[in-house]
C-alpha positions as CSV (number, residue, x, y, z in Angstrom):
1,X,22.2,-53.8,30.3
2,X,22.8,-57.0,31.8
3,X,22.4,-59.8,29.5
4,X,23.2,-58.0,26.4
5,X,25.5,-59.8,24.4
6,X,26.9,-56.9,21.0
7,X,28.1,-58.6,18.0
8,X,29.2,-56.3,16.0
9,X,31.2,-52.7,16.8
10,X,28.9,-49.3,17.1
11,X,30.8,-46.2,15.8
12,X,29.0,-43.5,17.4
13,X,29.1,-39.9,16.6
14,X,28.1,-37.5,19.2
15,X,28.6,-33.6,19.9
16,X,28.0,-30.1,19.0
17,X,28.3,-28.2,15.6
18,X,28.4,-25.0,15.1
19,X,27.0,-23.7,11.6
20,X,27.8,-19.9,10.8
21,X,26.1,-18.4,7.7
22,X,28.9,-16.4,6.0
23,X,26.8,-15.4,3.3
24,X,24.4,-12.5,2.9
25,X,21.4,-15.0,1.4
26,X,19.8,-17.2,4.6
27,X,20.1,-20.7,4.2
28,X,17.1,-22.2,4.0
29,X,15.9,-25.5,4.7
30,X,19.2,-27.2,6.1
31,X,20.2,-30.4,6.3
32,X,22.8,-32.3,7.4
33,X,22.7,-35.3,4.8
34,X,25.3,-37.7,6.4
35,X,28.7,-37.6,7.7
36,X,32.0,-39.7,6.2
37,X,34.6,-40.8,8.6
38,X,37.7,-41.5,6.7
39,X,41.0,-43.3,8.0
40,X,43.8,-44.1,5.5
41,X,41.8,-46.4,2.9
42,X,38.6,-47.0,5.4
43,X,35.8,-44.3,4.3
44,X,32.6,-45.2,6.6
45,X,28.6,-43.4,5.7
46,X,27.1,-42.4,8.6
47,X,23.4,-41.7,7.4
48,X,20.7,-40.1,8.1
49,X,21.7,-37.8,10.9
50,X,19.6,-35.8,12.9
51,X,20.5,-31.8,14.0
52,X,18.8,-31.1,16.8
53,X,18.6,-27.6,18.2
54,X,16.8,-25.5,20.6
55,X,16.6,-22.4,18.3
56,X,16.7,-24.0,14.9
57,X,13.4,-23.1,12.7
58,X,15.1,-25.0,9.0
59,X,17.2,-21.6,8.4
60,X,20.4,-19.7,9.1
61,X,20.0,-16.1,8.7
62,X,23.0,-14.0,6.8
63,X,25.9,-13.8,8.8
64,X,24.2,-15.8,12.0
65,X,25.5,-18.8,13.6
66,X,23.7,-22.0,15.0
67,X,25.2,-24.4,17.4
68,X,23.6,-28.4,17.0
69,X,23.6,-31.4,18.8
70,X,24.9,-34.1,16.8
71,X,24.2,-37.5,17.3
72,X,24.5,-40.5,15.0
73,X,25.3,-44.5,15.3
74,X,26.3,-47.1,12.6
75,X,26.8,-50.6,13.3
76,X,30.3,-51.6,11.4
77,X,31.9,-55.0,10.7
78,X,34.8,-56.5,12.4
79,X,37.3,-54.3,13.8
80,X,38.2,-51.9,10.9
81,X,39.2,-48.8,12.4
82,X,42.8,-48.0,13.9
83,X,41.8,-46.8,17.6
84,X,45.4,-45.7,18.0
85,X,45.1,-42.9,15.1
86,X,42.6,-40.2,14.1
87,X,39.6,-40.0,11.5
88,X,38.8,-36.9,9.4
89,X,35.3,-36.4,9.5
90,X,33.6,-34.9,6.2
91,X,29.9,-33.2,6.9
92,X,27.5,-33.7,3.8
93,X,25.1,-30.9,3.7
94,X,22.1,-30.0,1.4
95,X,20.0,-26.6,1.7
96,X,17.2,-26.1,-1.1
97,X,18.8,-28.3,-4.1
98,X,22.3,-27.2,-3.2
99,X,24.8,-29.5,-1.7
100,X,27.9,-28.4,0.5
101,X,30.4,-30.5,2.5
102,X,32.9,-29.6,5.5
103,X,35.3,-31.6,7.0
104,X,37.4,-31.8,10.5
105,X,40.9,-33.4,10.2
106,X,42.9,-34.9,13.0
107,X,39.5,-36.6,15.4
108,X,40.6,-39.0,17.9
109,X,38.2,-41.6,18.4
110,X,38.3,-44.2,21.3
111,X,37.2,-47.5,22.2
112,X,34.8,-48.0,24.6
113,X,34.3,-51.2,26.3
């Protein structure tokens, strides 16, 4: 907008995930905690983030697959992150009491001016 003047850098996260259930229990009540971006020594918490789906009811059934959109902002300080490399991202999840993490090596992330 016109007349907006941003301060500090937004890192902002935005796709799809695909979750597949490779177990025979369904996993109940899911969700996705935050997300880590790591870069050499930089580690960056991206909480909370929000999955939103068309079909999701808060459970995977055995063996199923869901596909999310993924969306999530953090305002960081300075310019910390090395736009000329990649990040690994690493996916904190919880489902009733139980906590599980992913990650996806080799990201590229851009600047956008």
């Amino acid at each position: 907008m016109p007349g907006i003047e941003i301060n500090h850098p937004v890192l902002h996260l935005n796709g799809n995930i695909s979750i597949k259930n490779l177990s025979g229990v369904a996993i109940e009540n899911l969700i996705l905690r935050n997300i880590s971006v790591t870069q050499n020594n930089l580690f960056i918490n991206i909480e909370p983030i929000k999955l939103i789906s068309v079909n999701f009811s808060g459970s995977i059934l055995p063996y199923e697959e869901n596909t999310f959109l993924l969306n999530g902002i953090k305002r960081i300080s300075g310019n910390i992150i090395d736009y000329d490399s990649t990040v690994t991202l690493i996916f904190n999840f919880s489902s009733d009491g139980i906590s599980f993490s992913d990650s996806i090596k080799h990201q590229i992330i851009k600047k956008v001016y």
